[in-house]
C-alpha positions in Angstrom: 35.6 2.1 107.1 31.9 2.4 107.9 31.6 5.2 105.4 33.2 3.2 102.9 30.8 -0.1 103.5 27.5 2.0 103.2 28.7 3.8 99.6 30.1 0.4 97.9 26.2 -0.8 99.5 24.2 1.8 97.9 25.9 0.9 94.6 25.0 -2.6 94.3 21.2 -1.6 93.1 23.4 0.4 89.9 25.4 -2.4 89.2 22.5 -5.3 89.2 20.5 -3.3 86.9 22.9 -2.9 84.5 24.1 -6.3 84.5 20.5 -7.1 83.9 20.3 -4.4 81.2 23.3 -6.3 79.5 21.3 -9.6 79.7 18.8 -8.7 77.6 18.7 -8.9 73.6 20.0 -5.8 71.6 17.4 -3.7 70.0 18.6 -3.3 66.0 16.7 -1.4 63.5 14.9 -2.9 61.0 16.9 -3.3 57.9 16.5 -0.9 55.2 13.8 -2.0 52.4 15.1 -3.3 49.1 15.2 -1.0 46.6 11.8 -1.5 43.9 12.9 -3.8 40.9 12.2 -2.2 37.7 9.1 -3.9 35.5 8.0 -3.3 32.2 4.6 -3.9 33.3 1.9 -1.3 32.5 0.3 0.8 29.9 2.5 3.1 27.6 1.3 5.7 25.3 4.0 7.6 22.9 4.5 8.5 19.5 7.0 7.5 16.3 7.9 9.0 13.2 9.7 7.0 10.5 10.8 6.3 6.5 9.6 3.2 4.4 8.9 2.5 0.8 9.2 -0.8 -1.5 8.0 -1.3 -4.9 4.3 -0.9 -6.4 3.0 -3.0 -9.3 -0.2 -1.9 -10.9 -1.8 -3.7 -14.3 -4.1 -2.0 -16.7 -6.2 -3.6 -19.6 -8.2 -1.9 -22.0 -10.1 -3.1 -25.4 -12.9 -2.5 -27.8 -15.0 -4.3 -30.1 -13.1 -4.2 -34.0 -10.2 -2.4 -31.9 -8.5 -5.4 -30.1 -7.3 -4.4 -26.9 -3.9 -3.2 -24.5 -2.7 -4.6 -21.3 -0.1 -2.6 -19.4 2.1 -4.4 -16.4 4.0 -1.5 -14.6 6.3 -1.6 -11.6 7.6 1.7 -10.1 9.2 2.2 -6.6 7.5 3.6 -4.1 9.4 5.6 -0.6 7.8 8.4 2.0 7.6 9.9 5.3 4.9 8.4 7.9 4.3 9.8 11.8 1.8 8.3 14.2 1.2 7.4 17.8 0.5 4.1 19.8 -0.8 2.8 23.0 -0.2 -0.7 24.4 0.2 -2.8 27.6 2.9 -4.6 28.4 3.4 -7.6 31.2 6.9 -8.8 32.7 7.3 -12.3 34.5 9.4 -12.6 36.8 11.8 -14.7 34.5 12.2 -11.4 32.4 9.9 -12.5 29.7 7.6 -9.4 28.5 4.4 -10.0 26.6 2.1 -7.4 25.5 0.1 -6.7 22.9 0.2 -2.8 21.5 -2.4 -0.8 18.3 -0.7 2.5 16.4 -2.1 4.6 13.9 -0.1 6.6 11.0 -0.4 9.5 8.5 1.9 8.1 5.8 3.2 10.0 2.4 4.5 6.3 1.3 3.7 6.4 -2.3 5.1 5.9 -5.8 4.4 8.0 -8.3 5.6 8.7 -12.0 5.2 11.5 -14.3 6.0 11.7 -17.9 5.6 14.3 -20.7 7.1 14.3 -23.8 7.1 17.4 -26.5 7.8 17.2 -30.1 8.0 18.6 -33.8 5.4 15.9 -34.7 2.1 16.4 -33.1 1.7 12.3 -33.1 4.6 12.0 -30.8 3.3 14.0 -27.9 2.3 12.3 -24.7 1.5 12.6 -21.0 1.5 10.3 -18.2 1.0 10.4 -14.6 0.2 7.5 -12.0 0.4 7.1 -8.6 0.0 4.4 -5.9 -0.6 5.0 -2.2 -0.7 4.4 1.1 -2.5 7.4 2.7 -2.8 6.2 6.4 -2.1 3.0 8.3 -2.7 1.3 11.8 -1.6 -2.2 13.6 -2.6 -4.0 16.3 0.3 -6.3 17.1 1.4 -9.0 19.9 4.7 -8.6 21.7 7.5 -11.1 22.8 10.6 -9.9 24.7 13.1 -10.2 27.3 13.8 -7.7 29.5 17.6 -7.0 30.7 17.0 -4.3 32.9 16.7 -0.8 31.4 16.6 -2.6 27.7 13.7 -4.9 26.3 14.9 -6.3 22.9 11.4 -7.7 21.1 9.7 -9.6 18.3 5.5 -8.3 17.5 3.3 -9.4 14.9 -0.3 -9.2 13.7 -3.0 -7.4 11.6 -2.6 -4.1 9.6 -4.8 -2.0 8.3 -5.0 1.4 6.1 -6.4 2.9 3.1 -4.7 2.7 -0.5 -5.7 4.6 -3.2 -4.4 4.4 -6.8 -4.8 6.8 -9.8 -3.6 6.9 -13.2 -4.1 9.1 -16.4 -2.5 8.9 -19.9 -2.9 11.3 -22.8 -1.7 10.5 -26.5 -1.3 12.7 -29.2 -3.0 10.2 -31.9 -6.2 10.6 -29.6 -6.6 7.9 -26.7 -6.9 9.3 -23.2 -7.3 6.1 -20.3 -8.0 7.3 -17.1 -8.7 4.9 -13.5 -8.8 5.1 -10.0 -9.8 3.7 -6.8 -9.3 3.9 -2.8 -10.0 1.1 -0.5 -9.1 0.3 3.3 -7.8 -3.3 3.1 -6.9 -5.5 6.2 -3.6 -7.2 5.8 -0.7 -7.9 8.4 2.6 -6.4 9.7 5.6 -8.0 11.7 8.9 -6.7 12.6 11.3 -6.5 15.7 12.6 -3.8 18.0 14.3 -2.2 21.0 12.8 -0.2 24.0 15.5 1.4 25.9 14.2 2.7 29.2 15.6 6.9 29.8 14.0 6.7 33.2 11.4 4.8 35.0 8.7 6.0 33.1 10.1 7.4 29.9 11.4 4.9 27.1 12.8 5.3 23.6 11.6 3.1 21.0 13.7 1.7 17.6 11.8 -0.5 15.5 11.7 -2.1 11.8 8.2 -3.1 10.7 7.2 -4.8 7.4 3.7 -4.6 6.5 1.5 -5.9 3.7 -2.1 -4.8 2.7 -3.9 -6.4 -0.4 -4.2 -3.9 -3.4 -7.1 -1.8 -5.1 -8.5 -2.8 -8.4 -11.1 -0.5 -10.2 -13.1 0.4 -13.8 -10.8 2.1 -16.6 -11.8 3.6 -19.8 -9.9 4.6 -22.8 -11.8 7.6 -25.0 -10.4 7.6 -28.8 -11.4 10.4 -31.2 -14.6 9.9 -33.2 -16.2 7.6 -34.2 -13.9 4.8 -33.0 -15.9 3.9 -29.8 -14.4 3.8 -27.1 -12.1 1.2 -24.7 -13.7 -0.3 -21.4 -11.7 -2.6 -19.0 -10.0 -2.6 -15.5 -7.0 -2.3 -13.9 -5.5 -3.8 -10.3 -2.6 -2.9 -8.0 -0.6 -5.8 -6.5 -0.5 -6.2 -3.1 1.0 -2.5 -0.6 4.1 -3.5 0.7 6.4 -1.3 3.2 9.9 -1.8 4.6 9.4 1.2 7.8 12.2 2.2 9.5 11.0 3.8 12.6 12.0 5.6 15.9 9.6 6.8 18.8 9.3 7.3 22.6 6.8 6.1 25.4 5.8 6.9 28.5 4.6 4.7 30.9 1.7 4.3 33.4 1.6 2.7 37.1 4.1 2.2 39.7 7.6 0.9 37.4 10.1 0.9 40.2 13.7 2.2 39.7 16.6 1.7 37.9 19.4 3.5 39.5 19.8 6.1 42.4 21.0 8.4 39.2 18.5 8.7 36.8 15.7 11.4 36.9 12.8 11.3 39.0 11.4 14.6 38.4 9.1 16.2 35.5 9.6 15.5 31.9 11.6 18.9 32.1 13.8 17.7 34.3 14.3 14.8 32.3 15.3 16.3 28.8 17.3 18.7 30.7 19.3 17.0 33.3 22.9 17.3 34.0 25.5 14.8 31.6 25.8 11.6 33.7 29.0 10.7 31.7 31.5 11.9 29.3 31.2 11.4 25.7 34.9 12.6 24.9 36.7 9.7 22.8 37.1 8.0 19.7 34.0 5.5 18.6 33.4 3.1 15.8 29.5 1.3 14.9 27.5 0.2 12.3 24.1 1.4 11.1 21.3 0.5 8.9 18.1 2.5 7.5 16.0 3.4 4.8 15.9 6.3 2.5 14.3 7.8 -1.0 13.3 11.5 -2.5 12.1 12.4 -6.2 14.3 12.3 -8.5 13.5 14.3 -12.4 15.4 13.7 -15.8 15.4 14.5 -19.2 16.0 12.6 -22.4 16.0 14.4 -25.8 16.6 13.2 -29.0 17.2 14.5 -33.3 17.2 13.9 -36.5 16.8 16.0 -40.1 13.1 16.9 -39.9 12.2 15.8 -36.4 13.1 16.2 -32.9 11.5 14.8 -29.6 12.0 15.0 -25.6 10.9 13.7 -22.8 10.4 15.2 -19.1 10.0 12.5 -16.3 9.9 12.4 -12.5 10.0 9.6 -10.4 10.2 8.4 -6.5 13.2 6.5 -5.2 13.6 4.6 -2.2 15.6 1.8 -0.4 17.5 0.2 2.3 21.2 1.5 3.5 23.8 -0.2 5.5 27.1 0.5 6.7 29.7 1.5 9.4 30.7 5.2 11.2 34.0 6.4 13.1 34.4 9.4 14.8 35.7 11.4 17.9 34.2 13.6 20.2 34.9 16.1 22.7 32.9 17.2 25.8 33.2 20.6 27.5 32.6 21.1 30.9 29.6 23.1 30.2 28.0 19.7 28.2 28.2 20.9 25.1 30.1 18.2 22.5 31.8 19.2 19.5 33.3 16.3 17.1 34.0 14.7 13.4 32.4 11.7 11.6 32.6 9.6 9.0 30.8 7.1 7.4 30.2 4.8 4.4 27.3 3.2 3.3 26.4 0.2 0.7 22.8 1.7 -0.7 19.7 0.5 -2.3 18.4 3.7 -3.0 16.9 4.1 -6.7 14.2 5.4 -8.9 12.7 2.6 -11.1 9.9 2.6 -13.5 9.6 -0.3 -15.6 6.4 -0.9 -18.0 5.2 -3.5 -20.6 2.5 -3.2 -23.0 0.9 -5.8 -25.2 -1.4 -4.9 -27.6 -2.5 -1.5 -29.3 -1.0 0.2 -32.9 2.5 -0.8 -31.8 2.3 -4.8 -30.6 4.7 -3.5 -28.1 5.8 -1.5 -25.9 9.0 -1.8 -23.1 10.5 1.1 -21.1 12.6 0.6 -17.9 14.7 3.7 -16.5 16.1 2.9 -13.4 18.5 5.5 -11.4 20.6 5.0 -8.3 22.5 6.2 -5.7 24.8 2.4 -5.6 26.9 3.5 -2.7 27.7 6.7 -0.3 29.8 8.3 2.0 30.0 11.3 4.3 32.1 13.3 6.3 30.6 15.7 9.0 31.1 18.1 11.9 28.7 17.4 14.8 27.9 19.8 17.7 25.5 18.8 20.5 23.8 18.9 24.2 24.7 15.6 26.1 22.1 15.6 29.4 21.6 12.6 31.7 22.7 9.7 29.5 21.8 11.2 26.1 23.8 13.5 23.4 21.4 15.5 21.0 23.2 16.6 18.3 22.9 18.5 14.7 25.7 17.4 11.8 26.6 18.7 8.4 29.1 18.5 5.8 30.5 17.1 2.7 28.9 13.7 0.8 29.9 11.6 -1.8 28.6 8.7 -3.9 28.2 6.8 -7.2 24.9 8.2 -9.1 24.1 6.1 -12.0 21.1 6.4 -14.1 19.8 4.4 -17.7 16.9 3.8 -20.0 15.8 1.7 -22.5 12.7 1.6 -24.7 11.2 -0.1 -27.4 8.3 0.8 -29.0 8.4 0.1 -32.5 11.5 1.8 -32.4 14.8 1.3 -29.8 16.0 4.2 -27.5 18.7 3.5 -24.6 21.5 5.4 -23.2 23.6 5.0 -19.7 25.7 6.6 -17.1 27.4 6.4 -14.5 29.5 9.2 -12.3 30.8 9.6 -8.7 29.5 13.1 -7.1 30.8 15.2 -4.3 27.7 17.0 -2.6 26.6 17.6 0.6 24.5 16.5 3.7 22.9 18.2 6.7 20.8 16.3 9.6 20.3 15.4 13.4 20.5 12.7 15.7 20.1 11.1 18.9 23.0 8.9 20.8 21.8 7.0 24.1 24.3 4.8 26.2 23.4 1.7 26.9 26.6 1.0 29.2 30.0 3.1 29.5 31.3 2.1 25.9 28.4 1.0 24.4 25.7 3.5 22.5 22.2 3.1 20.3 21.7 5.6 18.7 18.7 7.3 15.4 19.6 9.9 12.8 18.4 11.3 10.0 20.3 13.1 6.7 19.3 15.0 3.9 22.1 14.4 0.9 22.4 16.1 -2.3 24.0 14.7 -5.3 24.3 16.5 -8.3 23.1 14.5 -11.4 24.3 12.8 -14.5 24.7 13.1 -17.9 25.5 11.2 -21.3 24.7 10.3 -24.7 21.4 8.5 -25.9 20.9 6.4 -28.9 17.9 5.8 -31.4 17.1 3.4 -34.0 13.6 4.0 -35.9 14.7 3.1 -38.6 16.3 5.6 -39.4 19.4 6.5 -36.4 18.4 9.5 -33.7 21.5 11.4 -31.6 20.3 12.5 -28.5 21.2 13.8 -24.5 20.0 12.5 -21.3 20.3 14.0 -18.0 19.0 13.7 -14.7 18.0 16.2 -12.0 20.0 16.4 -8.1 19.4 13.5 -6.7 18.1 14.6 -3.4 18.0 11.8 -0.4 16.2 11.4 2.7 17.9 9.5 4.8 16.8 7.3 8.7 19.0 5.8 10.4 19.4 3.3 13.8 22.4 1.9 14.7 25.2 1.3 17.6 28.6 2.5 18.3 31.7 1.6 20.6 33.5 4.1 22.1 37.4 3.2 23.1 38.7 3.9 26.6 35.5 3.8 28.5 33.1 6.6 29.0 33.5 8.0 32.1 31.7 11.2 34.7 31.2 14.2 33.4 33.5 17.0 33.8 33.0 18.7 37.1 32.9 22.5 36.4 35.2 24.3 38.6 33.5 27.1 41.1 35.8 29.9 43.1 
């Protein structure tokens, strides 16, 4: 018993201290930090590459004392490539509004241009035009308004524009009078459009944007030299104002400390970036609409007979305009992320060649020609194989097109010439694209196509006075073609396929 009393004594010390130990307040780690919010705010710096055009007016007016005098009034449509960087700051409140303000500067091919020759049996009938109208380089320096919904920042911008135009004309007819004029200014106008920056990871964005910009015109000297002794013709001509519909797509990257946007995406080098592993699968069928811009060159030929005489005429010509329209496919993903697939599409189009001119005054009174040609509507059916990585599907596509071509002239000059046509084409169309998802089933997505339509053909008419048969014909009508648009895919997007390992 007294060996039992002293061990239950020397445990008492044990058991106060740990009933004291269980008095006192547990020690918890600190909670985990929040993860960092994501924030539009900093400097970006990226590059774009994009399609515009619109139409070009340009007036001419010539005269000479005991000659009178000509004025011309010419419209002719105008389309091109452009590429460029920008740089710009943006700033997010914490209500999600972004404002910023952002300058770019672009080489640009947006011109119009027309060229005309015509041959003939009678020296007095052979002539040669060629103008031009351009927009050699651009720049903005815009405001921006947006909201921010995470990874996507929907926007509005506005504000000046300026570039360089340059117009140039030459004309040579057979009875003697060759008018030449040109000039090249950097006017300040404005620009204002809207967009989409998507962000790929917390530094990288892709950019889709529509921009319309405006720049006053050129105006300049022009002479007229007719054989001697007549003297010769003085006067001026003017453009109307630049105008461009653009059609662009671009990427940023961005400066400072962003924060994250899910445990997922890349945080490595740009190489890791473009080639990370596919986050989801793009296997499924999809439907979306588009819209874009587009134009080429576009040649033709117009001949025309009669006992004694017999005339044609060569031109060439820029087309351009807006497209619009819907796509359906399906696609298929292999383990090893390459995606194989069909599409189709059609496509309401605005695309045409159009030179229209008016003269007043001269040895005829009067002269009228207008020769517009168009692509009305199109359609395509293509294969697609690409490289999905991350969130992203690269892709090439190629196949069949077709499409209404229609094409007619009429011109009066002392005399009336017209003839029409209209056909629908099977051709083809190669390009590329880039699809992005912007959730499971939803997807934004830029592409570009090349089509190629054969021309068309039919009979032409004459009157002066005496009735001329004749031909027309045009060239292929060759399309460039930039798109942005979205699509839906059915049955939700889901992982990518695990590749199996033994």
């Amino acid at each position: 018993m007294l060996k039992k009393f002293l061990q239950s004594f020397a445990a008492l010390p044990a058991i106060a201290l740990s009933a004291q130990a269980a008095d006192l307040p547990a020690q918890k780690s600190p909670p985990p930090a929040p993860p960092p919010v994501f924030s539009w705010t900093g400097f970006h710096l990226g590059f774009n590459r994009g399609f515009g055009g619109a139409v070009s007016e340009a007036r001419v007016a010539l005269a000479a004392p005991g000659l009178g005098g000509t004025a011309t009034r010419t419209f002719d449509q105008a389309s091109g490539w452009f590429v460029g960087g920008q740089i710009g700051y943006d700033y997010q409140f914490e209500n999600g509004v972004v404002l910023g303000v952002e300058s770019d500067m672009q080489w640009s091919d947006i011109r119009s241009s027309h060229q005309a020759t015509t041959i003939a049996s009678n020296p007095l009938l052979l002539t040669n035009a060629d103008t031009s109208h351009s927009l050699d380089w651009f720049g903005t320096t815009r405001g921006r308004v947006g909201y921010s919904f995470g990874r996507m920042l929907p926007y509005l911008t506005g504000g000046v524009a300026y570039g360089q135009v340059e117009a140039r004309g030459a004309q040579a007819l057979a009875a003697g009078l060759v008018s030449v004029g040109g000039a090249r200014e950097t006017n300040v106008g404005w620009a204002a459009g809207a967009g989409l920056d998507f962000a790929l990871s917390p530094r990288l964005s892709a950019r889709a944007e529509y921009l319309y910009l405006q720049l006053p015109g050129v105006s300049g000297p022009a002479v007229g030299l007719t054989p001697p002794p007549l003297p010769p013709l003085v006067g001026s001509f003017s453009t109307g104002l630049v105008e461009a519909h653009m059609v662009r797509g671009g990427m940023n990257y961005r400066f400072g400390g962003l924060g994250d946007l899910a445990p997922s995406m890349p945080q490595g080098s740009l190489f890791d970036i473009l080639f990370q592993k596919p986050e989801l699968d793009w296997t499924g069928f999809y439907v979306g609409v588009n819209g874009g811009y587009g134009g080429g060159v576009v040649d033709g030929v117009t001949g025309f007979a009669q006992p004694g005489l017999a005339f044609s005429t060569s031109v060439s010509n820029r087309t351009g305009g807006a497209v619009a329209g819907g796509q359906a496919g399906y696609a298929y993903q292999f383990a090893d992320r390459f995606v194989v697939g069909v599409e189709t599409d059609a496509q309401w189009s605005g695309v045409q060649a159009w030179h229209q001119a008016t003269t007043v005054g001269g040895p005829n009174g009067y002269v009228f020609t207008d020769t517009p040609n168009a692509m009305t509507w199109f359609g395509t059916t293509r294969a697609r194989l690409g490289l999905a990585r991350g969130y992203s599907l690269s892709y090439v596509t190629g196949g069949v097109a077709y499409g209404e071509i229609t094409a007619s002239g009429t011109q009066a000059a002392g005399a009336l010439f017209t003839g029409a046509g209209a056909r629908s084409q099977v051709g083809w169309t190669v390009g590329s694209g880039t699809e992005y998802a912007l959730a499971p089933n939803l997807s934004l997505r830029a592409d570009y196509l090349y089509l190629s339509f054969a021309g068309v053909s039919g009979p032409a008419a004459g009157i002066a006075p005496a009735p001329f048969a004749g031909a027309f014909s045009t060239g292929r009508f060759a399309t460039h073609v930039t798109r942005i648009g979205l699509n839906w895919r059915f049955g939700g997007a889901g992982p990518a396929p695990v590749v199996a390992k033994y």
